[in-house]
TIBADO-880180 format. One line per 2 residues: their letters; for each residue y, z, x of C-alpha. Coordinates in steps of 0.02 Angstrom, whole numbers, plus 50000, padded with zeros to 5 digits. Layout:
! residues N
a = Y:Z:X; ... .
END
This chain:
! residues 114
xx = 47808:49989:51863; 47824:50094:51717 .
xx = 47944:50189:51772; 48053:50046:51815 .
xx = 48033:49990:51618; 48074:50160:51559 .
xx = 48220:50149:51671; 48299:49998:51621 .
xx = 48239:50034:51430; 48335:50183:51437 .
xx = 48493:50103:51513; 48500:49966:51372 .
xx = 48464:50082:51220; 48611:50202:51312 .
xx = 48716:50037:51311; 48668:49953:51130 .
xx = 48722:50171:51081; 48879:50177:51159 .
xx = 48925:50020:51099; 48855:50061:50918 .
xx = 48965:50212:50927; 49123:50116:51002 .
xx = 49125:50013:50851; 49119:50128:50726 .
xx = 49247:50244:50771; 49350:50066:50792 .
xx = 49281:50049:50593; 49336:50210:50547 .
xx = 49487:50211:50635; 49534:50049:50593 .
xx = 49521:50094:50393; 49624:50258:50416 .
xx = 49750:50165:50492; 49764:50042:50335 .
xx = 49725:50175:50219; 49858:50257:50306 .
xx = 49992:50127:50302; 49937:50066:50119 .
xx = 49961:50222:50047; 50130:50294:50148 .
xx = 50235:50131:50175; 50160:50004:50037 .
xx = 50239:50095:49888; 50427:50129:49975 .
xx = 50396:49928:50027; 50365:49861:49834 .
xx = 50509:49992:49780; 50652:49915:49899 .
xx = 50587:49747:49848; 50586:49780:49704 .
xx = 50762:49851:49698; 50824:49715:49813 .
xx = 50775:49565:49679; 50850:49689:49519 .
xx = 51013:49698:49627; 51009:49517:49657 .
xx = 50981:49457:49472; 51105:49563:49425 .
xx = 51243:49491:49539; 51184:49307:49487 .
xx = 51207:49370:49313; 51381:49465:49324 .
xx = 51426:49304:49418; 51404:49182:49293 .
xx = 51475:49291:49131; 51657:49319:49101 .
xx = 51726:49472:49144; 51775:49506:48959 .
xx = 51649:49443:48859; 51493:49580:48874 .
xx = 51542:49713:48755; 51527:49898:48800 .
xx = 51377:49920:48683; 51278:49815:48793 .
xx = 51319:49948:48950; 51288:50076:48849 .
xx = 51125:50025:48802; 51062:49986:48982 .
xx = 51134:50149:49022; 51032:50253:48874 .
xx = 50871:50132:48945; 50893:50186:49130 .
xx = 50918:50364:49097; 50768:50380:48969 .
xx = 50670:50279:49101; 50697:50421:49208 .
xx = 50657:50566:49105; 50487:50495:49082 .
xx = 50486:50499:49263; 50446:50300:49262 .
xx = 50492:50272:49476; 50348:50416:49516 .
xx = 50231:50349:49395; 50235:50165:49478 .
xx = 50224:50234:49634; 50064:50339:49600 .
xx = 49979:50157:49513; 50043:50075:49656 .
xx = 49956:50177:49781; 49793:50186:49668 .
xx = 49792:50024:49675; 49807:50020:49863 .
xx = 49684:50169:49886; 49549:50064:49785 .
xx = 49606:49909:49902; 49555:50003:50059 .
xx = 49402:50073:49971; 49320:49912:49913 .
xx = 49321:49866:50124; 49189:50006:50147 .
xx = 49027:49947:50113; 48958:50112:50041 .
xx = 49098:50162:49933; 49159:49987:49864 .
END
């Protein structure tokens, strides 16, 4: 009789294991995977957004104004704004907050590290 316990103990703690393993690698694969896709595709995502809506505010805009009546100071000036925006490297510096922020989105699901 005790070897039929033993027996069927040893079957059920091999079976609560393997499932106890099974659903952590699903844990830690499932976080990669977000991690993954947070950190690669979220920032390119929020940039082409981003540039989409810019592109379409600036047709409604050019749309609604005369074609005469915005002086060439006014182009200059976005000009001069766009260029210094890109010697301070502004686009790279977004996209490294924007994937902190993700990174520290993904962390705060594991329950050790969040």
């Amino acid at each position: 009789m005790p070897l039929f316990f033993s027996t069927i103990l040893g079957w059920f703690s091999s079976l609560a294991g393997r499932y106890l393993v099974d659903a952590g690698l699903r844990f830690v694969a499932t976080k990669a995977l977000v991690y993954t896709f947070l950190v690669t595709t979220f920032p390119i995502v929020i940039k082409n957004l981003l540039c989409w809506l810019v592109d379409a505010l600036n047709e409604i805009v050019q749309s609604s104004i005369e074609p005469g009546s915005v002086s060439s100071f006014t182009h200059q000036l976005t000009g001069l704004a766009g260029w210094l925006g890109d010697q301070l490297m502004l686009p790279t510096c977004v996209s490294v907050l924007l994937s902190a922020i993700a990174i520290r989105f993904v962390l705060n699901f594991i329950p050790l590290v969040g």
